[in-house]
N, C-alpha and C positions, 0 to 999 in steps of 0.2 A: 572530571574523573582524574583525581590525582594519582599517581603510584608513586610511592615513594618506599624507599629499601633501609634499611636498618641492623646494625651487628650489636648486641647486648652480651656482654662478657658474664655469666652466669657462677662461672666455679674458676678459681686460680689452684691450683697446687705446686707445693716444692714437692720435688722429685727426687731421693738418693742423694747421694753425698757430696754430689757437688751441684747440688740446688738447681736444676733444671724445672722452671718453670712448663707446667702445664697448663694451658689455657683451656677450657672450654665456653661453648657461648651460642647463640644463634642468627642467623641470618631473617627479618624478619621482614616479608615484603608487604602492602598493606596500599590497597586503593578506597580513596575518600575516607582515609581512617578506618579501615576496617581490613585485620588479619584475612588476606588471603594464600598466601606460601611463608612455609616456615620452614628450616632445614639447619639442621645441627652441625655448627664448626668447630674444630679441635687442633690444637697446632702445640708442639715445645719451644720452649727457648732454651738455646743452652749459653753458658758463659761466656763464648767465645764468639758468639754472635752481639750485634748492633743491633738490638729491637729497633729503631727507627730505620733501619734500611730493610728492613724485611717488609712485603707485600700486607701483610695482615697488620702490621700497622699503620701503612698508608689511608688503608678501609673503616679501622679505627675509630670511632667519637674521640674528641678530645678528654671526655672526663674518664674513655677506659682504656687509653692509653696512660693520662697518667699517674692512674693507678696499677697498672702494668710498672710502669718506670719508678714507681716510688719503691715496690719490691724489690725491683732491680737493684736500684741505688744503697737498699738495707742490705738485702743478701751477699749479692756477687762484689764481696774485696779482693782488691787486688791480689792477695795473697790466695784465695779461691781462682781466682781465674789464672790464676800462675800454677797451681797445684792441676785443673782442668788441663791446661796445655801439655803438662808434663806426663799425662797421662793419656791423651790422646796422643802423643808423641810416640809412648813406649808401645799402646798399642799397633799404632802403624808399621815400627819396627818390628815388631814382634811378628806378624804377617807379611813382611816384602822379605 
């Protein structure tokens, strides 16, 4: 009786205007080959974060991680992630 656990990334979406990845996907747990728990995971990324240091991509397969990262790489330029800071900045300001 094997159990073995499983994350399948299902739906990716960019998010507003400064490309905040949405992941959705499931957790899929399955003894001797056969579904028995399944449970739905959801998480963002935002510019300013390192998908490889974050939790949910530890848990990852390799092939949806980098398809996660190839988004990454297309989307968030420098000049987005610089504009993201700048704005996460003014908001902070704006509320202390």
């Amino acid at each position: 009786m094997a159990i073995t656990k499983e994350k399948k990334i299902s739906y990716i979406s960019v998010v507003g205007d400064f490309k905040r990845l949405q992941i959705i996907g499931s957790e899929i747990i399955k003894e001797n080959n056969n579904v028995i728990a399944e449970k739905e995971i959801a998480f963002f990324i935002s510019p300013d974060e390192v998908f490889s240091d974050r939790k949910e991509s530890q848990e990852l397969p390799e092939l949806e991680k980098a398809k996660i990262n190839e988004l990454i790489e297309l989307l968030w330029t420098d000049k987005l992630k610089t504009e993201y800071k700048t704005f996460k900045e003014a908001k902070v300001t704006k509320f202390t």
